[in-house]
C-alpha atoms as a printed R data frame, in Angstrom:
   type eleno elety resid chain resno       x        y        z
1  ATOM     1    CA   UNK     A     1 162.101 -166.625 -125.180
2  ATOM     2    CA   UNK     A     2 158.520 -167.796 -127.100
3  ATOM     3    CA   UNK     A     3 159.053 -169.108 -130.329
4  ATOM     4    CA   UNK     A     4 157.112 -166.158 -131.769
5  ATOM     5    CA   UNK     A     5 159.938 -163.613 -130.140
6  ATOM     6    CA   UNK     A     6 162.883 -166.037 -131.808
7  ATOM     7    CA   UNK     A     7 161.023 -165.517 -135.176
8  ATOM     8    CA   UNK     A     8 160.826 -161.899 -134.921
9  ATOM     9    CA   UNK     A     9 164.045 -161.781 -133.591
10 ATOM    10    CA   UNK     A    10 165.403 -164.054 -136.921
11 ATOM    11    CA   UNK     A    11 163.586 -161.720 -139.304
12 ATOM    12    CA   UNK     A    12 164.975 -158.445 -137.521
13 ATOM    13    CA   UNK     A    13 168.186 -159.764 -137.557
14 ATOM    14    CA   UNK     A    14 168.192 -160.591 -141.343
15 ATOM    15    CA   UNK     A    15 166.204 -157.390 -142.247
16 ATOM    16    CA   UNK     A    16 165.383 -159.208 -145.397
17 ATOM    17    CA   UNK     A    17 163.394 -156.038 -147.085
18 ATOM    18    CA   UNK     A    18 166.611 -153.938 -145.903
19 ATOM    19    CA   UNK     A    19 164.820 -151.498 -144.145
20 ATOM    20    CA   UNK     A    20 167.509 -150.752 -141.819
21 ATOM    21    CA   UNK     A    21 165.689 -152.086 -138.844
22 ATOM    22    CA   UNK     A    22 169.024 -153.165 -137.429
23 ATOM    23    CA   UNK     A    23 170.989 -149.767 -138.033
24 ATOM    24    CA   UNK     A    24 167.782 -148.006 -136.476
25 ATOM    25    CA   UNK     A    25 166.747 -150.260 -133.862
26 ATOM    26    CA   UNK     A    26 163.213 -150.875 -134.789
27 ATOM    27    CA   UNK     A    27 162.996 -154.344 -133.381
28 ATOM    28    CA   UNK     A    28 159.380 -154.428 -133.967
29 ATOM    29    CA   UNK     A    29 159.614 -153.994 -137.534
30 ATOM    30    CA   UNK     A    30 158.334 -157.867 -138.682
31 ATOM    31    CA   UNK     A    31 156.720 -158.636 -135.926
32 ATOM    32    CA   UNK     A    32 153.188 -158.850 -138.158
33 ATOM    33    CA   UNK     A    33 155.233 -161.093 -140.432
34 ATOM    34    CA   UNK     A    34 156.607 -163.280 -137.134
35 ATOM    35    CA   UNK     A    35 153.247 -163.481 -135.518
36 ATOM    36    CA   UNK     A    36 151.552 -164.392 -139.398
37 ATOM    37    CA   UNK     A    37 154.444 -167.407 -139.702
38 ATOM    38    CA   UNK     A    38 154.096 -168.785 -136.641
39 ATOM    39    CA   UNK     A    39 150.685 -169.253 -136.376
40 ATOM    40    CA   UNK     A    40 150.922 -170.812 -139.900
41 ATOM    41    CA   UNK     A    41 153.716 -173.467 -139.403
42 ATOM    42    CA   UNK     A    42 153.607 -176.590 -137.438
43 ATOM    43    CA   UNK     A    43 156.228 -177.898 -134.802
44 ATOM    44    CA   UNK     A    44 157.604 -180.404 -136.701
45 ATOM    45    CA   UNK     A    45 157.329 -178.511 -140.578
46 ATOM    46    CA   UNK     A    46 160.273 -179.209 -143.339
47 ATOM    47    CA   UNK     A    47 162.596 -176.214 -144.367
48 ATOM    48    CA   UNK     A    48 160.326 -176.309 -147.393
49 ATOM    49    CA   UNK     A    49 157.022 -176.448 -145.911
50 ATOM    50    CA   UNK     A    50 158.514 -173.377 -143.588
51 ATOM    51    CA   UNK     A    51 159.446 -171.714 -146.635
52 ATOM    52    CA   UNK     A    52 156.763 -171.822 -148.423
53 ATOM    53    CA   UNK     A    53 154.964 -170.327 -145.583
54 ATOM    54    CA   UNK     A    54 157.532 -167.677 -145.053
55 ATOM    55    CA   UNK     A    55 157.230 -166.241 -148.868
56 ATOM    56    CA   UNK     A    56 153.376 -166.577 -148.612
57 ATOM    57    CA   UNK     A    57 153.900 -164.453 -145.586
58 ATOM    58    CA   UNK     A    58 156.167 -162.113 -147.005
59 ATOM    59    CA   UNK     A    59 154.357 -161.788 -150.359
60 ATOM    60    CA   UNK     A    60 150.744 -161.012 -148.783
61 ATOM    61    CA   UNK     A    61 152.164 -157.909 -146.710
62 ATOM    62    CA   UNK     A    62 154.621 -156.893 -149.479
63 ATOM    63    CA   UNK     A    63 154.801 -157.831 -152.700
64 ATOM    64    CA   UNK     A    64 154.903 -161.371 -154.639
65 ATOM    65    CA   UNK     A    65 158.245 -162.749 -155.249
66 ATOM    66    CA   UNK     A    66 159.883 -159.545 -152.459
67 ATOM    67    CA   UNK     A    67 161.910 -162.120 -151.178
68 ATOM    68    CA   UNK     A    68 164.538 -163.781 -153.209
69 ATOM    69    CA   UNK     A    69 165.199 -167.820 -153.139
70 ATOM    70    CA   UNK     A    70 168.521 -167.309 -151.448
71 ATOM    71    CA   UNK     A    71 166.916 -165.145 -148.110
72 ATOM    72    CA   UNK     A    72 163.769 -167.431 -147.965
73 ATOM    73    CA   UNK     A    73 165.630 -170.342 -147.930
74 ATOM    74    CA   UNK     A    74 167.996 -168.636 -144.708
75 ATOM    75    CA   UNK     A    75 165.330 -167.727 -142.695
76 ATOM    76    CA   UNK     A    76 163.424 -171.162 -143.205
77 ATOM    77    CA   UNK     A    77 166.621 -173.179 -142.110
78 ATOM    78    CA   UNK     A    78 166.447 -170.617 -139.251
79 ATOM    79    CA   UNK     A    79 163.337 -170.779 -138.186
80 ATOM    80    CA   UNK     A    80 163.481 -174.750 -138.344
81 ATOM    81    CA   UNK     A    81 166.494 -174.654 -136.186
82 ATOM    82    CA   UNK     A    82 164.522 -172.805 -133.503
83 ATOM    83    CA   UNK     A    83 161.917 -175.594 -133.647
84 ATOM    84    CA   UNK     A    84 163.945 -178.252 -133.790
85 ATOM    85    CA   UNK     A    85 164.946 -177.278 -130.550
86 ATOM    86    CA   UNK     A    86 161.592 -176.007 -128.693
């Protein structure tokens, strides 16, 4: 699995907009969010450089500040993880 299709799969899985993507199995549903973070991290980026880049993501196609501190810090340990081990 591509490290874009982890990403997507991390922000489907967290639903962090709670959009029921889960419940309705739209697995699609960030995928412009997942292919806008990873082309905007590097391999080797800090769970703060990642989630700074995740909230700039998420507040371009939504709104500033959508995401709280507690869900953009999860999904930046997340997607770090999945780096880590690429």
């Amino acid at each position: 699995m591509s490290i874009l299709n982890k990403i997507n799969e991390i922000l489907f899985l967290a639903d962090p907009l709670r959009t029921a993507c889960v419940e309705n199995k739209l697995e699609d549903e960030y995928v412009e969010e997942a292919i806008a973070i990873n082309h905007l991290i590097d391999m080797d980026a800090t769970d703060l450089e990642i989630e700074v880049v995740v909230k700039t993501v998420f507040d371009k196609f939504f709104w500033d500040n959508c995401l709280d501190e507690e869900t953009s810090a999860e999904l930046s340990k997340d997607i770090q993880l999945i780096l880590a081990k690429a």
